[in-house]
One Martini backbone bead per residue (centre of mass of N, CA, C, O) as a GRO file, in nm:
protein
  234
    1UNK     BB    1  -2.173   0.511  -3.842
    2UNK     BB    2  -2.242   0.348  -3.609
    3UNK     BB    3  -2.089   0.206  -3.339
    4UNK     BB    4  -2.382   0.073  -3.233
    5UNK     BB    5  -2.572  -0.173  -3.370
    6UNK     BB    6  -2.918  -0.302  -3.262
    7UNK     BB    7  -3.112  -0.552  -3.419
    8UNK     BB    8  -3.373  -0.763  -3.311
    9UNK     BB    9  -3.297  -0.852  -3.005
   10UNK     BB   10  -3.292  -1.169  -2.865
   11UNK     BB   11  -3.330  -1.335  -2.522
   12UNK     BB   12  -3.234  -1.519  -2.264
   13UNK     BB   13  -3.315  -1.759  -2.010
   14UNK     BB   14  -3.409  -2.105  -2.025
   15UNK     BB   15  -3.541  -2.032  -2.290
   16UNK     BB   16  -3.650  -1.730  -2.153
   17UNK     BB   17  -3.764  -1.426  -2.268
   18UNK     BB   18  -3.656  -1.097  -2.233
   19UNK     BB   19  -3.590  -1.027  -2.516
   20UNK     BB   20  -3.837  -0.891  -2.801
   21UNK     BB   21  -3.654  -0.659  -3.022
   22UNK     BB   22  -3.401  -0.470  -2.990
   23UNK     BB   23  -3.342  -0.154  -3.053
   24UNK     BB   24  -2.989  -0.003  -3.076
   25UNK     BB   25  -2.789   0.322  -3.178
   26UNK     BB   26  -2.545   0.465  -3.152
   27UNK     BB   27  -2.268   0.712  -3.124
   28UNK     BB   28  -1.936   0.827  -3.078
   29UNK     BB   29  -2.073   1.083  -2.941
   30UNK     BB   30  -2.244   0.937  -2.777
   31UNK     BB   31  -2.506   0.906  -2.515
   32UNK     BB   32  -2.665   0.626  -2.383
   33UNK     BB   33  -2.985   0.544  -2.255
   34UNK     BB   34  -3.151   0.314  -1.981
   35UNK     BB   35  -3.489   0.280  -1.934
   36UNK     BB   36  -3.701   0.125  -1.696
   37UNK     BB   37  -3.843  -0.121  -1.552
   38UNK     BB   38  -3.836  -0.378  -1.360
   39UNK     BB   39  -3.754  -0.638  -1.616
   40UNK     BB   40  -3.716  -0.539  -1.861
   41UNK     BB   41  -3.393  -0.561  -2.002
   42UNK     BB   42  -3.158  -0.375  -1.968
   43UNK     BB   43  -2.906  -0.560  -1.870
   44UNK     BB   44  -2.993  -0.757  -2.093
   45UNK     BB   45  -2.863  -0.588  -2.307
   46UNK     BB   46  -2.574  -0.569  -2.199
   47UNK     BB   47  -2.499  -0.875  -2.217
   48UNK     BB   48  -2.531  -0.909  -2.496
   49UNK     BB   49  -2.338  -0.711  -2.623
   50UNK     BB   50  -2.084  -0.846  -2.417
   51UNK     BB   51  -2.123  -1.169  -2.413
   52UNK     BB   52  -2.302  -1.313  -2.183
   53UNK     BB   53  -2.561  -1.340  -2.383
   54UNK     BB   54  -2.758  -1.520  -2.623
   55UNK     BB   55  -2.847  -1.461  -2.916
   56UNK     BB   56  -3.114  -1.574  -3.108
   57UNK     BB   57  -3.204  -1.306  -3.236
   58UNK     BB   58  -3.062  -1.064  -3.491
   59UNK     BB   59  -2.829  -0.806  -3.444
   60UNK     BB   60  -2.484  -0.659  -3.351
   61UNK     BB   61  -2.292  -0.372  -3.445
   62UNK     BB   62  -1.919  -0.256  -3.465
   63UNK     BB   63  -1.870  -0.094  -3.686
   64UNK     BB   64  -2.010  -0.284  -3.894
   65UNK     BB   65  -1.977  -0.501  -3.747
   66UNK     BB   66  -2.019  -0.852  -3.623
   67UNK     BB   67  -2.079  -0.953  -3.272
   68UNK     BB   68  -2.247  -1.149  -3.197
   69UNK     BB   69  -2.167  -1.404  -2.977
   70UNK     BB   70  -1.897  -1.315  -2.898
   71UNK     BB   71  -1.654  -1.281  -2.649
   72UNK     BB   72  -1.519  -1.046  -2.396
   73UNK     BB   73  -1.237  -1.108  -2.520
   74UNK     BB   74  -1.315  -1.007  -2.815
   75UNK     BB   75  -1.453  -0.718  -2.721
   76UNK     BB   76  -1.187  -0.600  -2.609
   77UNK     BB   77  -1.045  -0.630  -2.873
   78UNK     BB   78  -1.189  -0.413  -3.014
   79UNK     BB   79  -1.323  -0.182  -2.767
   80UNK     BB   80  -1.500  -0.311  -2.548
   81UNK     BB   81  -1.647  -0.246  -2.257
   82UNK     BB   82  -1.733  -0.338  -1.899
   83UNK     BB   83  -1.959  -0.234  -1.600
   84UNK     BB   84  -2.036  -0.365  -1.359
   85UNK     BB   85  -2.259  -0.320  -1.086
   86UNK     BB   86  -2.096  -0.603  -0.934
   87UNK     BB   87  -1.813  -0.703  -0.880
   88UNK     BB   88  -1.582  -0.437  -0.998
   89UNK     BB   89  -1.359  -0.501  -0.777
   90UNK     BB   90  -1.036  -0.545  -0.615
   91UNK     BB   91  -1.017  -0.547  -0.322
   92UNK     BB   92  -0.746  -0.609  -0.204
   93UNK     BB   93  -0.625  -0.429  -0.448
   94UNK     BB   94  -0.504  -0.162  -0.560
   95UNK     BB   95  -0.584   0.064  -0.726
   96UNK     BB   96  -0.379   0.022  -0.944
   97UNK     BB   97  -0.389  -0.247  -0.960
   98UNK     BB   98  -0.695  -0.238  -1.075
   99UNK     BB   99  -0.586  -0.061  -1.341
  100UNK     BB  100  -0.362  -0.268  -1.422
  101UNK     BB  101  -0.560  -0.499  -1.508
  102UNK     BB  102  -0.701  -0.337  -1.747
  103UNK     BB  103  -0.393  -0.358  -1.951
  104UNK     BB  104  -0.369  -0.656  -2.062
  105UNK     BB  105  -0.324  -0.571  -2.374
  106UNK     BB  106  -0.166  -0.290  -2.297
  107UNK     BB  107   0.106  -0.246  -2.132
  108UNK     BB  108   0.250  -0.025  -2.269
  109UNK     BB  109   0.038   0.181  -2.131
  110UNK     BB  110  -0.023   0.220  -1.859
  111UNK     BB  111   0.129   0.514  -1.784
  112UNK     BB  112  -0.087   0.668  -1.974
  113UNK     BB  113  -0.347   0.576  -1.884
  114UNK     BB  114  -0.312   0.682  -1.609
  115UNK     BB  115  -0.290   0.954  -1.643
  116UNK     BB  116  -0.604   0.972  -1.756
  117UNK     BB  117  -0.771   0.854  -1.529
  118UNK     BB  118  -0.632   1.077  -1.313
  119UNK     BB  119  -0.800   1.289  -1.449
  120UNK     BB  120  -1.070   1.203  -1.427
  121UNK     BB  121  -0.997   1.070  -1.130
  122UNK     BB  122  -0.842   1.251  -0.890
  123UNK     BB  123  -0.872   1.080  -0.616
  124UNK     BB  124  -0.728   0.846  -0.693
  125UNK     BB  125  -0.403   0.937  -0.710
  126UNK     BB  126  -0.418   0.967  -0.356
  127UNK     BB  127  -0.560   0.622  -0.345
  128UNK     BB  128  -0.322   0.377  -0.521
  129UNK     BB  129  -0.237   0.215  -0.242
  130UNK     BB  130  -0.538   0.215  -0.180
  131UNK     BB  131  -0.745  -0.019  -0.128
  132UNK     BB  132  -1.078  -0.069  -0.282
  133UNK     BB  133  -1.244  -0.182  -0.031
  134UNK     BB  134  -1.201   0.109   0.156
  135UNK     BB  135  -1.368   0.255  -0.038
  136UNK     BB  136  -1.626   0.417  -0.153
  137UNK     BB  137  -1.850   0.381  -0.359
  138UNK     BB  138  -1.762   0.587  -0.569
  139UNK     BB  139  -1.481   0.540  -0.586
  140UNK     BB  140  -1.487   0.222  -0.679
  141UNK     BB  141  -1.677   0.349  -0.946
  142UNK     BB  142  -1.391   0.478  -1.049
  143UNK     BB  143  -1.228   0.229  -1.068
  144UNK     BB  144  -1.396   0.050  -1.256
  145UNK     BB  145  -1.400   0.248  -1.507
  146UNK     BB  146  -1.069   0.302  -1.520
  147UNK     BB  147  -1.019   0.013  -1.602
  148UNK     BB  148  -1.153  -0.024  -1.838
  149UNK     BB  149  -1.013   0.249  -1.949
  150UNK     BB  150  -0.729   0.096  -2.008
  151UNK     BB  151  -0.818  -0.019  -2.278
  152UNK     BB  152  -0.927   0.236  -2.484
  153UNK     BB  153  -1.234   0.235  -2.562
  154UNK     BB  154  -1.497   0.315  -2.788
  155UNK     BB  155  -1.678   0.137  -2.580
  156UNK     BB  156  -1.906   0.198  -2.287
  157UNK     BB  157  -2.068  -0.020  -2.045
  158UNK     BB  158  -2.280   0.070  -1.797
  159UNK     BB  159  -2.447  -0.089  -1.492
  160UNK     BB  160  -2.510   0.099  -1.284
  161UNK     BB  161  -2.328   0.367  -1.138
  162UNK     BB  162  -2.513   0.470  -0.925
  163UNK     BB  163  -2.591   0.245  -0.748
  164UNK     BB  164  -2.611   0.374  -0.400
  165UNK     BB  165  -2.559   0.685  -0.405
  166UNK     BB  166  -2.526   0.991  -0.383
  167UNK     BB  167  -2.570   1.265  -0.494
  168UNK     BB  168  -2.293   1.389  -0.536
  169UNK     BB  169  -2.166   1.125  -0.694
  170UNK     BB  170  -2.402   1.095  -0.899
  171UNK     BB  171  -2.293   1.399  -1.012
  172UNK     BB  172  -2.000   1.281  -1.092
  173UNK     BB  173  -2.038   1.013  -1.275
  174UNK     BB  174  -2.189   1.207  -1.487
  175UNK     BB  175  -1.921   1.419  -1.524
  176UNK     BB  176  -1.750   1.124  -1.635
  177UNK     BB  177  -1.915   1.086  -1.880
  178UNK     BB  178  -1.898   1.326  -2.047
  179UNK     BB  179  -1.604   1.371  -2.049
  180UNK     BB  180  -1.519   1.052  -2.165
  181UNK     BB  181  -1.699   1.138  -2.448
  182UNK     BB  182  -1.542   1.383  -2.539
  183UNK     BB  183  -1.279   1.187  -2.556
  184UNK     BB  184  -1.397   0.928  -2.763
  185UNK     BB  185  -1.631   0.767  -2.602
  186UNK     BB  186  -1.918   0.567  -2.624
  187UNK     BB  187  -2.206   0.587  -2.425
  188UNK     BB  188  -2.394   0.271  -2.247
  189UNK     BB  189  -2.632   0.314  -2.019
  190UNK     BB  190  -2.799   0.185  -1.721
  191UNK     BB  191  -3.073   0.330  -1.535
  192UNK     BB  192  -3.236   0.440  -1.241
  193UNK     BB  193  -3.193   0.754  -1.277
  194UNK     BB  194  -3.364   0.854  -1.510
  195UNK     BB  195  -3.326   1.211  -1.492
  196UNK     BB  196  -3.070   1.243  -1.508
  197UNK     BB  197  -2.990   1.078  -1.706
  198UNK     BB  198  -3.133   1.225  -1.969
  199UNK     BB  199  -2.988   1.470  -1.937
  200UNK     BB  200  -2.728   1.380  -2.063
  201UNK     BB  201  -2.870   1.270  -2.310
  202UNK     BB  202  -2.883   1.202  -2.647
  203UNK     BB  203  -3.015   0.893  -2.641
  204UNK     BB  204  -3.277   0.755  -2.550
  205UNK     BB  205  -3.420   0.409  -2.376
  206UNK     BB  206  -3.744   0.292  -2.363
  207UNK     BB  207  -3.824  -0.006  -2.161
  208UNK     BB  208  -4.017  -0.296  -2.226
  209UNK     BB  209  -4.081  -0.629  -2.220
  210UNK     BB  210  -3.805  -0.622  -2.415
  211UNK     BB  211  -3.943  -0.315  -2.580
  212UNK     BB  212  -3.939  -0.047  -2.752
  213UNK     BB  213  -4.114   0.214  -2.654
  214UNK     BB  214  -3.901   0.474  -2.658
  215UNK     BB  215  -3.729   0.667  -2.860
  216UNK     BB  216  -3.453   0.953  -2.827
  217UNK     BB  217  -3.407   1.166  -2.686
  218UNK     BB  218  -3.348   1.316  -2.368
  219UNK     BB  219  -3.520   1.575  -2.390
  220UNK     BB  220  -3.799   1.436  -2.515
  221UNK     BB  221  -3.784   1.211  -2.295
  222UNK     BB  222  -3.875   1.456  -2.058
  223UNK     BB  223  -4.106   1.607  -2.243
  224UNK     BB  224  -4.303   1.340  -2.184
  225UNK     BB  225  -4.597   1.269  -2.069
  226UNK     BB  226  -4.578   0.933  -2.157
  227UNK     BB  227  -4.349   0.899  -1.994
  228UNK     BB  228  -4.342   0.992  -1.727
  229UNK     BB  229  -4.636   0.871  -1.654
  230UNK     BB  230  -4.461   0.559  -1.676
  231UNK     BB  231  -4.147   0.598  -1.559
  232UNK     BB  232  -4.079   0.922  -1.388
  233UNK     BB  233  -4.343   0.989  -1.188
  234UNK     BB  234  -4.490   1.255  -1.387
   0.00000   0.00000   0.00000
């Protein structure tokens, strides 16, 4: 059973679909990369998942559950996370203090968790004292993220985690999702880096017009010339 399948998914805003139609489900082991032209759908499409934009049509099921349209309070209660792309963080509060915010429904893990988050991303472990509003675009994404699990999720979403971020960053945050993959989270990512993206993905959805254009492996959507000609610059 997939840990997340949507199917036939619609949804947009003011009476207006942005979303036409969209299948997508990974499993608990996999990463799953959404990638495709500014419009696609990409970011509507995890919005819808995680309760933030209403499915008008279609259905989503979280381990086999129907969670479509019930609120983000409700889905971190099942096990789903979500990083938005901006304003991920409370600039003002130590990074601790954003760390523990995260575990708001799990107090009691706090001590446990914090010490995984630190394990995933050690930069953090020497600046949880200092803001967050402080550290640099990478580290922030690093917080953004650790928060997410503290929450302990089977599922995480992220939305662009690299958008404007340094090369080095960059394959900084793709190899603490491959980790945090491996330690049994899976991962649903929207990137703009749509090359590097696929690269370490299990299985890629190539959006357009708010429909599944191509769905496959990374490496298959990577090795095809209809893909590349059209979505990834030749």
């Amino acid at each position: 059973m997939p840990i997340l399948d949507a199917r036939d998914v619609h949804g947009g805003y003011g009476g207006m679909n942005i979303l036409n139609g969209v299948d997508m489900a990974i499993e608990a082991d996999e990463v799953g990369v959404i990638v495709g032209p500014n419009g696609a759908g990409k970011s509507t499409m995890l919005k819808a998942i995680f309760g933030l934009l209403h499915v008008s049509q279609g259905e989503i099921r979280l381990r086999g559950e129907p969670i479509h349209n019930l609120s983000p309070h409700q889905l971190v209660q099942r096990g789903m996370g979500f990083v938005p792309q901006e304003h991920n963080v409370f600039p003002s509060l130590t990074v601790q203090e954003n760390l523990e915010m995260g575990a708001f429904l799990k107090p009691a893990n706090v001590g446990r968790m914090l010490g995984q988050v630190f394990a995933f991303f050690p930069p953090l472990k020497d600046k949880r004292r200092q803001p967050a509003g402080e550290l640099s675009g990478g580290q922030r994404q690093m917080v953004a993220m650790g928060r997410a699990l503290m929450a302990e999720p089977s599922l995480l979403l992220l939305d662009e985690p690299t958008a404007g971020l340094s090369p080095r960053y960059m394959n900084d945050i793709f190899a603490r999702v491959r980790e945090i993959n491996a330690a049994g989270v899976g991962i649903l990512m929207v990137e703009q880096n749509a090359r590097q993206a696929l690269a370490i993905a299990d299985k890629g959805f190539v959006l357009a017009a708010g429909q599944n254009r191509f769905t496959d492996t990374g490496a298959a959507l990577l090795a095809d010339p209809d893909v590349a000609k059209s979505f990834l610059g030749g």
